[in-house]
C-alpha positions in Angstrom: -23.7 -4.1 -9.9 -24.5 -2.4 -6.7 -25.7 -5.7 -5.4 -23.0 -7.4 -6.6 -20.6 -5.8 -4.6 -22.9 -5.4 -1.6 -22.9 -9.4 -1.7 -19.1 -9.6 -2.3 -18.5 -7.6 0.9 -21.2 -9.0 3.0 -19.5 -12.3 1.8 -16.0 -11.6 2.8 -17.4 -10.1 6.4 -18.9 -13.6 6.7 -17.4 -16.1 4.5 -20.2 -19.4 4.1 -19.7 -23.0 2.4 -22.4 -22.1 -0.1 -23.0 -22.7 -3.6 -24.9 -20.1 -5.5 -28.7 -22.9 -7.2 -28.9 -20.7 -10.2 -26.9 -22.3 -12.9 -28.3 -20.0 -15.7 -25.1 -19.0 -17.5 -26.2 -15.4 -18.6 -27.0 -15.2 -14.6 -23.3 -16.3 -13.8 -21.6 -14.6 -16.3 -23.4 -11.3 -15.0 -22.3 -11.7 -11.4 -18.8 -12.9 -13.3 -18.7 -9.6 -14.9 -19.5 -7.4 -12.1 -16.9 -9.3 -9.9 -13.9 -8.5 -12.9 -15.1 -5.1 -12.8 -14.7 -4.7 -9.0 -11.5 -6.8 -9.2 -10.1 -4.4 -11.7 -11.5 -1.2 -10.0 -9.8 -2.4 -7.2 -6.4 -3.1 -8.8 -6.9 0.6 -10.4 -7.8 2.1 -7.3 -4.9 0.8 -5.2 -2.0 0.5 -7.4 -1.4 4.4 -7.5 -0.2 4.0 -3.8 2.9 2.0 -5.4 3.8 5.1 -7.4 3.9 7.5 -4.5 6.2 4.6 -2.1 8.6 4.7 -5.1 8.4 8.2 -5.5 9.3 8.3 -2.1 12.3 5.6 -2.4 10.5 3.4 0.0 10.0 0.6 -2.7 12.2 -0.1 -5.9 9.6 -1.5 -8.7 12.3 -1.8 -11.1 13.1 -4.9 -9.8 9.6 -6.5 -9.6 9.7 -10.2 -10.4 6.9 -10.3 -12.6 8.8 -8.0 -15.2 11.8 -10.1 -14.3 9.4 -12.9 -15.6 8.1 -11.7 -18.4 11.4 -10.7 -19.6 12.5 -11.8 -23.4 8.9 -13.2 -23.7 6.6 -11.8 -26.4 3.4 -11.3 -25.7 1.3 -14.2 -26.4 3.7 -15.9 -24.0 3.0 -13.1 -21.8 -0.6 -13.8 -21.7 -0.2 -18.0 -22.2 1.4 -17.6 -18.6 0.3 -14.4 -17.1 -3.6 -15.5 -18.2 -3.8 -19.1 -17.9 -1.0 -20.7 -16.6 0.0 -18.5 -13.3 -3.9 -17.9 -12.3 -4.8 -22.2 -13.3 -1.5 -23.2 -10.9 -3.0 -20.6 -8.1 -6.1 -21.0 -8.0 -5.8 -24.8 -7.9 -3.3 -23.8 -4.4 -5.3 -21.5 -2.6 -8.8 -21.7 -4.1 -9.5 -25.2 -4.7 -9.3 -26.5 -1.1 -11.6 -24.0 0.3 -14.3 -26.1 -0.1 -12.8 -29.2 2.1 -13.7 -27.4 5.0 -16.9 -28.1 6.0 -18.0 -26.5 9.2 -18.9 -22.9 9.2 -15.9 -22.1 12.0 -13.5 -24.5 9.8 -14.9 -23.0 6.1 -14.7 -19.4 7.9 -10.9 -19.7 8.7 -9.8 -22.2 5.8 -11.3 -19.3 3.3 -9.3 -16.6 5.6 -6.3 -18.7 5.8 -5.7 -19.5 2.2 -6.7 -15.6 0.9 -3.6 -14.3 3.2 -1.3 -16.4 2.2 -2.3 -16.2 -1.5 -2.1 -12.4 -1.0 1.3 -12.7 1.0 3.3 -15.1 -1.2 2.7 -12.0 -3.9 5.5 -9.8 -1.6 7.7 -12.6 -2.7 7.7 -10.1 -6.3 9.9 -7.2 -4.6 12.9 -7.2 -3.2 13.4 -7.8 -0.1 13.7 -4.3 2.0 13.1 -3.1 5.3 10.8 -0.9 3.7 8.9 -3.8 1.3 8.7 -6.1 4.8 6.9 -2.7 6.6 4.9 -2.1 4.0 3.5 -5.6 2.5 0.3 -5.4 3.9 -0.4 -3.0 1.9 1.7 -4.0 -1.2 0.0 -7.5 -1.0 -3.7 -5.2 -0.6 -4.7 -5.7 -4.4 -4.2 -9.6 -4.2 -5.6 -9.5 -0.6 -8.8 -8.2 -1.6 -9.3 -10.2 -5.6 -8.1 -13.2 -3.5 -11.3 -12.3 -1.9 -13.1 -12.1 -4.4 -11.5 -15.2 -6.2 -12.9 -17.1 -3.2 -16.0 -16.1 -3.4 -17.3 -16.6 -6.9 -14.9 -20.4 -6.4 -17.7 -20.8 -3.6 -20.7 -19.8 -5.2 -19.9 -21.1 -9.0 -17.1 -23.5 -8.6 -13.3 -23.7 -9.0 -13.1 -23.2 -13.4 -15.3 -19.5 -12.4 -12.3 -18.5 -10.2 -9.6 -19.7 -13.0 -11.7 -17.9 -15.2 -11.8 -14.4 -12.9 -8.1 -14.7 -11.9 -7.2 -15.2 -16.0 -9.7 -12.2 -17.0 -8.1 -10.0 -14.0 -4.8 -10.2 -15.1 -5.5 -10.5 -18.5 -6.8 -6.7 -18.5 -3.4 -5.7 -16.6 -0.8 -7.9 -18.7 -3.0 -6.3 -22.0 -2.7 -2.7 -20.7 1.0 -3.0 -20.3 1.4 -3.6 -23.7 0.4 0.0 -24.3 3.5 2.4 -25.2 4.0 4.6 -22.8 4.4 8.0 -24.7 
């Protein structure tokens, strides 16, 4: 694991067009893994920030869009769209082009490029504020950084690994909203 995400940081310091030679699935779904664990880690880590910027009336996440989305849907159209569809139609966008650029300056900014505005079209979920405008870097900072990550296993492993990651990242989130809050 500790390698993992020594390679998944070293990677997004230095973004290369390389595929990862081992195509040993138990290899790939180990690094696959690891990468969903940090992805979620990271989601876990940051999203309490949210709480205290509401708390503080700086951000309204009663409105979010994604609840706005999922509204009147039951669950398994919940995860049909919040599991396959959404992260299929966005990872195609911002992840499948990635590897059209083909020098390392081009690849390098392409890879930078596309995880920005894949983590900046996500402050299209709020509302609109002074406040949300201020603060979207770090509002966009979960999707900024997975985006990352999304990137790099679509390098390494191809463009079905990163469907798969995006699908199993929000999978976990859309699953542990269904949990009553007591």
């Amino acid at each position: 694991m500790k390698e993992t995400f020594l390679n998944l940081i070293n990677y997004l310091k230095n973004p290369i067009l390389e595929k990862d030679n081992n195509k040993d699935l138990n290899y790939r779904f180990k690094i696959f893994f690891h990468i969903l664990f940090i992805s979620i880690l990271t989601g876990i880590i940051i999203t309490p920030i949210f709480a205290l910027f509401e708390e503080m009336n700086w951000i309204n996440m009663e409105n979010h869009k994604v609840e706005e989305m999922f509204a009147g849907m039951n669950k398994l159209l919940i995860i049909l769209t919040g599991a396959i569809i959404v992260p299929t139609i966005e990872e195609v966008i911002f992840r499948g082009p990635i590897t059209t650029f083909k020098t390392p300056k081009s690849f390098k900014i392409g890879f930078y490029v596309l995880t920005l505005l894949f983590g900046f079209v996500h402050i299209t979920n709020f509302d609109f504020t002074t406040s949300v405008l201020l603060l979207s870097p770090i509002l966009v900072l979960p999707q900024l950084l997975v985006g990352g990550y999304f990137g790099y296993i679509r390098v390494r492993f191809g463009l079905q690994w990163s469907i798969l990651l995006h699908g199993s990242y929000n999978c976990f989130f859309i699953l542990l909203s269904f949990i009553p809050e007591s």
